[in-house]
C-alpha positions as CSV (number, residue, x, y, z in Angstrom):
1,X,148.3,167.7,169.1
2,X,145.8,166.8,166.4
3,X,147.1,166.1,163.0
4,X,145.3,167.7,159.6
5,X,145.3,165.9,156.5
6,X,147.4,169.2,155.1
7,X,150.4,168.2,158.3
8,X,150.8,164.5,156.4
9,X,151.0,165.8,153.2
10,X,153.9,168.4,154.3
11,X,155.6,165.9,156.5
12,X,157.7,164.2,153.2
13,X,158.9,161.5,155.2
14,X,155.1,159.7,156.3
15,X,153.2,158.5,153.6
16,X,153.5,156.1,150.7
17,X,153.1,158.0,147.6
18,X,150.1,156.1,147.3
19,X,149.1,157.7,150.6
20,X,149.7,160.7,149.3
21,X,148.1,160.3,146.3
22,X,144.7,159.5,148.4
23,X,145.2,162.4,150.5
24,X,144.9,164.9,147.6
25,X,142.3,163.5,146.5
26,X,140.2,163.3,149.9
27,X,141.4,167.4,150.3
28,X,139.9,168.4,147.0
29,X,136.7,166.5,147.3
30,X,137.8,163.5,144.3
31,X,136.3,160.0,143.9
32,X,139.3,157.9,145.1
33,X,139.2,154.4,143.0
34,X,137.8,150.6,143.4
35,X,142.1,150.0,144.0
36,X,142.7,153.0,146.5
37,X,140.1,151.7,148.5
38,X,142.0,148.9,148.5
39,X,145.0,150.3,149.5
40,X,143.4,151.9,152.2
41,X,142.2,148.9,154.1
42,X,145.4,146.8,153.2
43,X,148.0,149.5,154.0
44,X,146.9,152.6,155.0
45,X,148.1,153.5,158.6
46,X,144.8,153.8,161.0
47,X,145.4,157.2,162.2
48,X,145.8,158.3,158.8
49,X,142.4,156.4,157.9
50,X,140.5,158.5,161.0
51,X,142.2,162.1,159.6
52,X,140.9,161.7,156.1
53,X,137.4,160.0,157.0
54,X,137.0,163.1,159.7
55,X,138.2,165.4,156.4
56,X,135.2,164.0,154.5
57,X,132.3,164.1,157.3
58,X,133.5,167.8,157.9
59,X,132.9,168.5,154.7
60,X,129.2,167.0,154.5
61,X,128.6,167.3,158.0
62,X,130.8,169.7,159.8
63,X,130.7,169.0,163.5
64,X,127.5,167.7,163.5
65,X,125.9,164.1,164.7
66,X,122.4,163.4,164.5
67,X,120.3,161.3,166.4
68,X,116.5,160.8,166.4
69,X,114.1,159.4,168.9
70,X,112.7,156.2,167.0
71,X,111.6,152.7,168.1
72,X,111.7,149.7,166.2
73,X,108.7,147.6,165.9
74,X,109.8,143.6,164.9
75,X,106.6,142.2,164.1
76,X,108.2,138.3,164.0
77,X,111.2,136.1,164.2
78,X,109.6,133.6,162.5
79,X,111.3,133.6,158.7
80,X,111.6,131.6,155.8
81,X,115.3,132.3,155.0
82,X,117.6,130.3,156.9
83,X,120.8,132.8,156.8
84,X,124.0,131.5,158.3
85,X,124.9,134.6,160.2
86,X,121.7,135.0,161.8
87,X,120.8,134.6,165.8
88,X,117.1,136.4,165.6
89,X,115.0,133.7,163.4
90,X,113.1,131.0,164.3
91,X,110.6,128.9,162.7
92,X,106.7,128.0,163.3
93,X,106.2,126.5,167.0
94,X,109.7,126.7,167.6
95,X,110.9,128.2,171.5
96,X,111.0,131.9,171.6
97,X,109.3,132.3,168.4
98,X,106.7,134.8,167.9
99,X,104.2,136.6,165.8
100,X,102.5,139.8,166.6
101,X,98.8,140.0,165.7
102,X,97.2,143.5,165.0
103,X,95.8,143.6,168.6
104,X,99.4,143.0,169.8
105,X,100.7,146.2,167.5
106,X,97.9,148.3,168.6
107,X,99.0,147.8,172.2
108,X,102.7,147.9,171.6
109,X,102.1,151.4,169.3
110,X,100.1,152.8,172.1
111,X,102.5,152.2,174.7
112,X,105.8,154.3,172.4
113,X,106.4,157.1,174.0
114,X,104.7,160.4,172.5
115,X,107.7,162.1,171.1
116,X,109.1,159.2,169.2
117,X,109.4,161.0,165.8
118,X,110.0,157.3,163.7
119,X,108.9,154.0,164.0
120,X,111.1,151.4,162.7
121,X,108.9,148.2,161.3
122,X,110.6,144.9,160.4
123,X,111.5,141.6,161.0
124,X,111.9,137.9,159.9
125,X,110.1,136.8,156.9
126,X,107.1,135.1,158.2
127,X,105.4,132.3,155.8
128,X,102.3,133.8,155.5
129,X,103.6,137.5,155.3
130,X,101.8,139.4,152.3
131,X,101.5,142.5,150.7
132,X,97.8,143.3,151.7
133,X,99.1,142.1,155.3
134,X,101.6,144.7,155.3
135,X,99.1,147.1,153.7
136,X,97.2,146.8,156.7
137,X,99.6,146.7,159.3
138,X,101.4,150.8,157.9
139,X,97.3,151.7,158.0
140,X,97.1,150.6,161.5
141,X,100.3,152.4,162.5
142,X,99.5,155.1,160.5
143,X,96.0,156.0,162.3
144,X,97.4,155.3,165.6
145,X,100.2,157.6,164.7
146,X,99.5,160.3,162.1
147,X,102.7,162.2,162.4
148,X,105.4,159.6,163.0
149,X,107.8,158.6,159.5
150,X,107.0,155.1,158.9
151,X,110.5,153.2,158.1
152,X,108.6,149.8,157.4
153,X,110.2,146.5,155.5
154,X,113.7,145.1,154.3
155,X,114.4,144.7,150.7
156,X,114.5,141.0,151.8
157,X,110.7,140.9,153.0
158,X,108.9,143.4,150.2
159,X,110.4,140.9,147.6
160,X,108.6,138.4,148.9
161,X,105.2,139.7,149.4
162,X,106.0,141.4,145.8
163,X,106.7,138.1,144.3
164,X,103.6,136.3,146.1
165,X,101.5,139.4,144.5
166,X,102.9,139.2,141.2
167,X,103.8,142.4,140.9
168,X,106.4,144.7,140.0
169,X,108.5,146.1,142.5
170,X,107.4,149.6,141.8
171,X,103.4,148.6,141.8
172,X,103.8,147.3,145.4
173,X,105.3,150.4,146.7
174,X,103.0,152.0,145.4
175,X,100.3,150.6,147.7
176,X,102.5,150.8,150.7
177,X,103.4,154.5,149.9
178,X,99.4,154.8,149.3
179,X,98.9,153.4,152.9
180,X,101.4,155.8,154.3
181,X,104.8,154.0,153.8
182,X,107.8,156.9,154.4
183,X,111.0,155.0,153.8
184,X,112.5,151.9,153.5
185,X,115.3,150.8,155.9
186,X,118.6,149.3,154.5
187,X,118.7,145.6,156.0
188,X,118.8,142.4,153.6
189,X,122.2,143.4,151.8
190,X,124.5,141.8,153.4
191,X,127.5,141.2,151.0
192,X,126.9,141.8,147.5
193,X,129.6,138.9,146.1
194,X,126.9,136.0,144.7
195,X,129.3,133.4,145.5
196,X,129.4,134.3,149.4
197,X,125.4,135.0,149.4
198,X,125.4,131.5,148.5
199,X,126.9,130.1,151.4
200,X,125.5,132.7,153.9
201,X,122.3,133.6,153.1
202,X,121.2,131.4,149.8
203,X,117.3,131.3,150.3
204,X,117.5,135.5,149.9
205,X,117.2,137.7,147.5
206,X,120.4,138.7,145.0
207,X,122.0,141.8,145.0
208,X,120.7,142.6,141.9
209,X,117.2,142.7,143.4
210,X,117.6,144.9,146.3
211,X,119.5,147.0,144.6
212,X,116.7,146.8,141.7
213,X,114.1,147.3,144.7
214,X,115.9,150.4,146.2
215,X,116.0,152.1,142.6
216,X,112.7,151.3,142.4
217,X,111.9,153.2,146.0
218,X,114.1,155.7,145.3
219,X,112.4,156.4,141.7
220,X,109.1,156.8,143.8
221,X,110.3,159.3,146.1
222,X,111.4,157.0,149.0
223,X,114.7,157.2,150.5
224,X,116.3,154.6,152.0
225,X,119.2,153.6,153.8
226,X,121.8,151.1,152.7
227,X,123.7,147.9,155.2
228,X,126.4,146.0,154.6
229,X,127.2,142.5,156.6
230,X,131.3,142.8,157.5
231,X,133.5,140.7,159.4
232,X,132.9,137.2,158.1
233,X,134.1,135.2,155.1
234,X,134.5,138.3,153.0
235,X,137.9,139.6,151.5
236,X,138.2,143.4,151.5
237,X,137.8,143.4,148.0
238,X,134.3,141.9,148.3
239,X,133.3,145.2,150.6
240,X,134.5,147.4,147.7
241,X,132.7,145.9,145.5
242,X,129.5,146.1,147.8
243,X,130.3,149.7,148.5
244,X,130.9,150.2,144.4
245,X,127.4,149.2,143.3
246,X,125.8,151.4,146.2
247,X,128.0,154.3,145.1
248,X,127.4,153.6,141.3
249,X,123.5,153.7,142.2
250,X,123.7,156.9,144.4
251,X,125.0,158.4,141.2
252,X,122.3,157.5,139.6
253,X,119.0,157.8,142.0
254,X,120.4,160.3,145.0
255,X,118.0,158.2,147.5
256,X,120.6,156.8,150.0
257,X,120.7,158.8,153.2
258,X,122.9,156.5,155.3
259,X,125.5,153.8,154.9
260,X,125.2,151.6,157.8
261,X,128.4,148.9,158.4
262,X,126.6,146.2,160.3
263,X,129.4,143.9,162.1
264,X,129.0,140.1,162.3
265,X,128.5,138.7,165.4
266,X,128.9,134.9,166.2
267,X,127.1,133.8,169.1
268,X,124.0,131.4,168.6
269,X,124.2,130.9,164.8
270,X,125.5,128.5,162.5
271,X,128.7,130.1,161.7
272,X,129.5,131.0,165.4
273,X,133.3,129.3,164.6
274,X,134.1,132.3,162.5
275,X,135.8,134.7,165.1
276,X,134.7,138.2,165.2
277,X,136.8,141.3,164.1
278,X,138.3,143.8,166.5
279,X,137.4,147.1,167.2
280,X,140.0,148.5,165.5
281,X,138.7,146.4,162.4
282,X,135.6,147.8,162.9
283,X,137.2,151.7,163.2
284,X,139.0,150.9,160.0
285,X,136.7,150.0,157.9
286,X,134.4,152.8,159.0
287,X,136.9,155.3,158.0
288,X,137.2,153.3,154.6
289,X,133.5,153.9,153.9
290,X,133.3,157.3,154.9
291,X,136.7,158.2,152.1
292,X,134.8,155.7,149.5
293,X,131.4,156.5,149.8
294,X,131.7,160.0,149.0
295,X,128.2,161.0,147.8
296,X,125.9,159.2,150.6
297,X,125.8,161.9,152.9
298,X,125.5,160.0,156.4
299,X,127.6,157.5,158.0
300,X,125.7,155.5,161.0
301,X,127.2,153.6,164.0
302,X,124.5,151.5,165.3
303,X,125.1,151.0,168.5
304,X,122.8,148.1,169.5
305,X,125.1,146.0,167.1
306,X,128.2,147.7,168.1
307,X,128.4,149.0,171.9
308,X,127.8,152.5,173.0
309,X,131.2,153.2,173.8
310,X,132.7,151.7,170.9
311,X,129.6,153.7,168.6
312,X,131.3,156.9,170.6
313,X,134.9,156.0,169.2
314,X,133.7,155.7,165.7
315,X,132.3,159.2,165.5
316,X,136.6,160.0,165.3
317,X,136.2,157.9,162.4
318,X,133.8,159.4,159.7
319,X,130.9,158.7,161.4
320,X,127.7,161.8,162.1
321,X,125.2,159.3,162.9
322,X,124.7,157.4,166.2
323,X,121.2,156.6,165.3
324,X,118.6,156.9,168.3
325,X,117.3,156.1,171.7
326,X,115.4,153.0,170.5
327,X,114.1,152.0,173.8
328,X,114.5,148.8,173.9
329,X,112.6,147.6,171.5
330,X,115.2,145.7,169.5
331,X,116.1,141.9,170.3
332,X,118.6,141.3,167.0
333,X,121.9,142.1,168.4
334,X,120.5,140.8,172.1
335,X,120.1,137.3,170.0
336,X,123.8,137.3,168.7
337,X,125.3,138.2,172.4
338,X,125.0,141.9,173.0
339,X,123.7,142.7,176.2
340,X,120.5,144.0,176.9
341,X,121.9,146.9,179.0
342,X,123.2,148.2,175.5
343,X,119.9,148.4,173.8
344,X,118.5,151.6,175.4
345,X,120.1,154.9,175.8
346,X,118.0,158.3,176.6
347,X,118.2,161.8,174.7
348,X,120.5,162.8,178.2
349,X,122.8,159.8,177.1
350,X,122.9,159.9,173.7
351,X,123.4,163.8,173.6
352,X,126.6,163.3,176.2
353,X,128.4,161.0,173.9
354,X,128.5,162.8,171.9
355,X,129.8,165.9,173.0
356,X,132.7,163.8,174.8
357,X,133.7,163.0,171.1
358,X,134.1,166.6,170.5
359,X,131.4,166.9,168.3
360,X,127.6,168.9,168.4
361,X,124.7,166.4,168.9
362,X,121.3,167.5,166.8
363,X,118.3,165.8,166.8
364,X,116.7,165.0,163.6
365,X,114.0,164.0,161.8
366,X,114.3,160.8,159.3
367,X,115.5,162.9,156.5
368,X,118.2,164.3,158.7
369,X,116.5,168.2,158.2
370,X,117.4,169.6,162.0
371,X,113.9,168.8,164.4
372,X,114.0,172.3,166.8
């Protein structure tokens, strides 16, 4: 028998009073605390975790769980950043690099299948990568595709071309948005802490400039999506924090439509000794998100990083977003040691999943409005 939030808190004999004190809060809808969040990863019991992260995506999402048919369109590996934790990048002339010319992207847009509803557009950093390049490129997708949403560019590659332009975050999205820019996805956080960006990825942006680029979008009418890099040399304390400044700007912009845990995986990088989490890590600290991030509405299991069957297990755990069918047309997580046959799954698929979780699969469009 399933257990309600409402059963713990009449059972006298189960939770802390620190428990307890989290539950109320999740039932009535209150902001639990930087400390209880905390508390919740340290102590909290991880069937208790799944009943009040299912509380809080019931009541945003009901039974609900979205999926979209996108692609994802990753122009190069070749990148200027040499982050620890990463498996995809390469550099000039180096084996498996490559680089996608705009004859290559016409060819590789005309092939997508003619339903897709959003193309997903990013990559390494290339050397040469500029803004009037990446002008061009949303143009070029945007005649060959008039209808599709346009998610193009990290935080971690508009700097850049930003900075190369001299120009203020807000000018240059301007010109993308001009071209026919949608969104922005939500890669190039990893972990907020400085001190940890330092050892992991140090040639990248700070926090304080993606976040200062996302206000920015947000402020222009883009939404955006939001990451965060988990299972490495972070203390739980450090994901809080992350989580804090991306619920501190929420409050303040409203432009985040997803959080979207993104687990570390250690094969083929330079910090392939670390070990990776468990699974029940990773359903732990999606039901952590889901209880602290109370005002971004979706919660997303990618399942090319994670597994499909493991994706499936954290929709008991907050999650109302399994992302989309992709087609194969990602290589990030293939780099790091997922297998290819978990990098494509059909509508049929994806829409079966999720009704063996017990919950109602809809397909949407990229600002989660219901596509009939």
């Amino acid at each position: 028998m399933d257990k309600s939030l409402e059963y713990y808190l009449k059972e006298q004999n189960i939770l802390s009073e620190t428990d307890r004190q989290i539950a109320r809060k999740v039932l009535s809808g209150e902001r639990i605390t930087f400390q209880e969040g905390i508390h919740l990863f340290e102590n909290t019991d991880t069937g208790l975790l799944a009943v009040m992260a299912d509380n809080v995506r019931h009541r945003l999402n009901g039974t609900k769980v979205y999926y979209n048919k996108n692609v994802h369109l990753e122009l190069t590996n070749i990148c200027i950043y040499d982050c620890q934790f990463c498996s995809f990048s390469r550099k000039i002339g180096e084996a498996g690099s490559w680089n996608y010319s705009y004859d290559d992207v016409e060819k590789i847009v005309n092939n997508m299948a003619e339903d897709i509803t959003e193309i997903h557009i990013t990559g390494g950093t290339h050397p040469e990568a500029s803004l009037a390049g990446y002008e061009l490129l949303i143009k070029q997708v945007r005649r060959l595709r008039p209808q599709v949403h346009i998610k193009a560019f990290s935080a971690a590659e508009l700097f850049n071309v930003f900075r190369k332009a001299k120009i203020h975050d807000d000018e240059g999205l301007q010109i993308l948005i001009d071209a026919g820019l949608n969104s922005i996805p939500g890669g190039g956080a990893e972990i907020f802490d400085e001190a940890i960006r330092k050892q992991i990825c140090p040639e990248k942006l700070s926090a304080a400039a993606w976040l200062a680029l996302h206000k920015a979008a947000h402020l222009k009418g883009l939404f955006s999506n939001a990451t965060m890099l988990y299972g490495h040399q972070e203390l739980y304390s450090h994901r809080l924090h992350h989580m804090e400044l991306l619920r501190n700007l929420q409050d303040e912009t409203n432009g985040f439509n997803a959080f979207i845990p993104l687990k570390f995986k250690n094969k083929n990088n330079a910090m392939s000794y670390l070990p990776e989490v468990t699974l029940v890590e990773d359903l732990r600290n999606y039901a952590v998100s889901r209880v602290f991030l109370d005002n971004i509405p979706h919660l997303k299991a990618y399942w090319p990083m994670l597994g499909k069957k493991q994706a499936q297990l954290a929709l008991g755990f907050g999650v109302d977003d399994f992302d989309g069918t992709i087609d194969d047309t990602t290589d990030i997580y293939v780099a790091a040691g997922m297998e290819k046959s978990e990098n494509t799954m059909n509508v049929q698929e994806i829409r079966q999943m999720i009704t063996q979780a017990g919950f109602v699969p809809v397909e949407r469009y990229s600002d989660y409005t219901a596509r009939i």
